[in-house]
N, C-alpha and C positions, 0 to 999 in steps of 0.2 A: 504493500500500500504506500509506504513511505518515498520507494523508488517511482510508482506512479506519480504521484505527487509533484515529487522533482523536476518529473520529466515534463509535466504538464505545464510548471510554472517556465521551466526553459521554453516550450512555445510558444506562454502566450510573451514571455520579454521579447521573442525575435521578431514576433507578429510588431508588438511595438516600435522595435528598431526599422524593419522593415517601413513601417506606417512613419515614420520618421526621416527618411534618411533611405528611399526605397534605391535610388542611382548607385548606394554603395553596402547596398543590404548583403545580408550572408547568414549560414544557416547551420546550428550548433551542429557537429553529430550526435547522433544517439547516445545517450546518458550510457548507455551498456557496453559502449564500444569505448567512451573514455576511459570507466571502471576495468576494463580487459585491459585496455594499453597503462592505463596505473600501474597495475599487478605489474605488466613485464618490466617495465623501465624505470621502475620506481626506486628499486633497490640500488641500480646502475648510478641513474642520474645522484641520486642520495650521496654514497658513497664516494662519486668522482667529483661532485661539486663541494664537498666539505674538505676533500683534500687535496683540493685544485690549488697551489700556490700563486697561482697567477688572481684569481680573483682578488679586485679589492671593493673593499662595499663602504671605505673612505672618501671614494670621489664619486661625481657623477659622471654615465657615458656621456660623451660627448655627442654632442644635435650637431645633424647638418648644419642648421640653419645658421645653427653659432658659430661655425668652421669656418660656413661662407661668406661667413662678417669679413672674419678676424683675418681671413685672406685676402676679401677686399682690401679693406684694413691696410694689409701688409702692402698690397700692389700698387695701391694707393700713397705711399710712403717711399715708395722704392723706385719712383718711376724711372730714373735718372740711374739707380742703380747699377751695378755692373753685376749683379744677381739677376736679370732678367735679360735673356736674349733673346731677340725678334726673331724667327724664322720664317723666310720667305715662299723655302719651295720644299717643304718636307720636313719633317724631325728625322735626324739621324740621332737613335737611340744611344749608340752604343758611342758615342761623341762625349759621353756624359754619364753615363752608368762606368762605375770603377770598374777596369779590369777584374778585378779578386773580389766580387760581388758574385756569391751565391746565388740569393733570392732575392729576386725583383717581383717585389706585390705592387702590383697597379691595382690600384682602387676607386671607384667611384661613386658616384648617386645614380643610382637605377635610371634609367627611362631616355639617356642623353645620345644611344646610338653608338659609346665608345668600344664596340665588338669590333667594329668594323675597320679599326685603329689597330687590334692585335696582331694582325699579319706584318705590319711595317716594324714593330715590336721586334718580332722572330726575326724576319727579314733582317734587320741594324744588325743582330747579334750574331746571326751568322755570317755575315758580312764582316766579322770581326774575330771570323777562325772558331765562332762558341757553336756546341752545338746542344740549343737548350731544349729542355721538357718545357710543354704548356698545361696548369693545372686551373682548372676554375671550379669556382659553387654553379653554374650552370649545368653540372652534368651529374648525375648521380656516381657514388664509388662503386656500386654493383654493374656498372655499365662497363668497367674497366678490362672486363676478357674480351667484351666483342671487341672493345676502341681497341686493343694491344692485336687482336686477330685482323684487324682489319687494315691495320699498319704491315702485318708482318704477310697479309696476303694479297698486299696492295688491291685489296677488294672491299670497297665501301657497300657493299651489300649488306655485309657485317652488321651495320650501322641500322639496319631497319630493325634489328633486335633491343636497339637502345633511345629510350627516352630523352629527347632533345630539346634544351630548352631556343628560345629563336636567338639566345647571345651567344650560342655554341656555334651556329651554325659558320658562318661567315672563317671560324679557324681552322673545321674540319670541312672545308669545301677548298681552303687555301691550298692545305696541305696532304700529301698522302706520305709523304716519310717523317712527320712529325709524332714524337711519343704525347697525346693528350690524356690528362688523368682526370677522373672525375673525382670530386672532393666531398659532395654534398653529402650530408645522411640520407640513407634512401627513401626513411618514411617521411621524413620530409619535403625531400624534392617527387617526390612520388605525389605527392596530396599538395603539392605546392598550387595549383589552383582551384581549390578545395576550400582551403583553412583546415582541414579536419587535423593538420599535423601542427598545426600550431594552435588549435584548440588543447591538444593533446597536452602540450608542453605547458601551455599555461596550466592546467588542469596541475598538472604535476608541480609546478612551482608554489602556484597558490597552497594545496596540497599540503607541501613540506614547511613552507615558510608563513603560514595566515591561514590553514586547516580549513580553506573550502572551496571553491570553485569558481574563477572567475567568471563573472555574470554581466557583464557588458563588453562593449566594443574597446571603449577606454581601455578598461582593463587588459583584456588581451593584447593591446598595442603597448602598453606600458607594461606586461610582463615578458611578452616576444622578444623587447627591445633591454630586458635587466640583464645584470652582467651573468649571472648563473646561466641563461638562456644562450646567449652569444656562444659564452664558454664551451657549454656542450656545443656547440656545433666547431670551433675551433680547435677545441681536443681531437676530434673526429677529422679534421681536414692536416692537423699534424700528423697525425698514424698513420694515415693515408701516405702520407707525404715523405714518411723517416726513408725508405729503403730509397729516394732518390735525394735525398740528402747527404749518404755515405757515398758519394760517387764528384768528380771533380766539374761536371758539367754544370751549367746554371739552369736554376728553374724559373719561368714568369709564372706568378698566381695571380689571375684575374678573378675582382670578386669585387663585393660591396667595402667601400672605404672603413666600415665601422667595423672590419673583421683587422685592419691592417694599423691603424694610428699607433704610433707608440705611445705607451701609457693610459690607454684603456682600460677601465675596470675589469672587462671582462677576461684581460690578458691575451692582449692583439696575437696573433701570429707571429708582427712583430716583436713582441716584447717577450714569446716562447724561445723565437729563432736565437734573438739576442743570446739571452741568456746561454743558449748551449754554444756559442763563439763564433754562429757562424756569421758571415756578412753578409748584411741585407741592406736594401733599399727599399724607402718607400715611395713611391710615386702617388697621385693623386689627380689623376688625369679632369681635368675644369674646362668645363664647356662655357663657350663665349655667354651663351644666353646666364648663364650663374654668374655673371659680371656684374656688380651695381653700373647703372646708364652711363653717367659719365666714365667708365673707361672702359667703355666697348669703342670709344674713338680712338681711343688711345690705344688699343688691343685687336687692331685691324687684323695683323697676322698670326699666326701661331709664333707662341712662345714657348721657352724653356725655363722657369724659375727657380734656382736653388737660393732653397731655406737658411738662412744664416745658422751657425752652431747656437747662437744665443736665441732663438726662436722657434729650435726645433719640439721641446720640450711644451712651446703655447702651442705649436700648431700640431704636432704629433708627423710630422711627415720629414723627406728630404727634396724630392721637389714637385713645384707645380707645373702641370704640359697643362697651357690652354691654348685649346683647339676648337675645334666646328664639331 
């Protein structure tokens, strides 16, 4: 009876949300199916987030929005600078990523087109004698035998066994001798246009941390987005990643900017990498329209911005590419 109950009040809030807000409406899973994904990943999540050293729950994650002030901010200060180079007819990468650079995380804000940007990436770098792996959160890790079969039988056939998101597509149509790895957790890039896999996870954080189940939209966007949340999926994209981290070739990790900043609560990528000595870079690829007005005149061509040492630590990055 109690379970009914639950379940019934979950309807009629969607019905509400829905009735509110219909353009961006969305619709819980079934109360039985979060309860089932509780059991299994409960104990996991528990355990890996309590003794995750990178977590800290002393700062807050860092907001776009605030990023794209405080870089404003910075562009706006620096015009003159010799930290900011114009380019006219391309970015050559590898002009500017250190030689003895591991891992290149290029990071962004969703929805700007910058997939289409990774080829010139690979391209610079082997133009420069490297011959790197490409890893993204666009591809699920269970997708990684057919990508590795479909490399090694130069048969993109392969490729209809795997779930594709449209920011994958533009690197593995680039290329057919590239190694690409998918990073993502599966049930959630699996249910990534669902929500049902970040219902899940909120469910589990409320759960462990506030004993009940988040019940709005707010909520789930502010628990998808807390460092325990990120974490797990950053832990997931390191394992992923160790066995081509023992090897001397460079990896790019393309993904969302908030997996990459250093000094993230949730313990960036970056700030995992660090720690075990390897060298990384982080990139922050900035689309012209993320510009405040006044200097989109001033920002006519593509640029290349490196971050002062004393600045790296506000802005969390090493540099900025803005491009179209």
């Amino acid at each position: 009876m109690k379970k009914a109950i639950i379940t019934l009040v979950l309807i009629l809030m969607v019905s509400v949300c829905q009735a509110q807000n219909s353009a961006t409406a969305f619709v819980y899973p079934g109360h039985e199916r979060i309860e089932e994904k509780l059991k299994i990943y409960q104990k996991e999540f528990e355990l890996s987030s309590y003794t995750d050293p990178f977590i800290r729950k002393d700062i807050d994650t860092k907001a776009t929005a605030e990023t794209d002030s405080l870089i404003n901010g910075f562009l706006r200060s620096s015009l003159t600078s010799k930290n900011i180079k114009h380019i006219p007819y391309g970015i050559d990468y590898s002009k500017f990523i250190p030689k003895d650079t591991k891992v290149v995380l290029v990071g962004e804000t969703h929805g700007y087109g910058f997939e289409t940007h990774m080829e010139s990436i690979i391209k610079s770098l082997r133009s420069a004698g490297k011959n790197p792996y490409f890893a993204t959160e666009f591809l699920s890790s269970e997708a990684n035998a057919w990508l590795a079969a479909a490399k090694k039988e130069k048969n993109k056939n392969y490729l209809d066994f795997v779930a594709i998101s449209e920011e994958a597509f533009p690197i593995l149509e680039a290329f057919d001798d590239l190694t690409v790895i998918g990073l993502e957790v599966p049930e959630i890039f699996n249910d990534r246009q669902m929500i049902n896999a970040f219902c899940i996870h909120a469910a589990l954080f409320c759960a462990l941390h506030e004993g009940e189940i988040a019940d709005t939209k707010a909520d789930l966007a502010c628990v998808i987005s807390a460092a325990e949340a990120t974490a797990y999926r950053n832990r997931h994209w390191i394992n992923v990643l160790d066995p081509y981290l023992r090897n001397s070739e460079p990896v790019v990790i393309y993904g969302g900017i908030g997996h990459m900043y250093y000094g993230e609560p949730s313990g960036s990528l970056a700030d995992r990498l660090v720690a075990r000595d390897i060298k990384t870079v982080v990139i922050y690829m900035f689309s012209k329209k993320q510009l405040d007005q006044d200097l989109k005149e001033k920002f006519k061509q593509e640029a290349v911005v490196k971050i002062p040492s004393g600045r790296k630590s506000e802005l969390g990055i090493d540099y900025v590419i803005i491009i179209d």
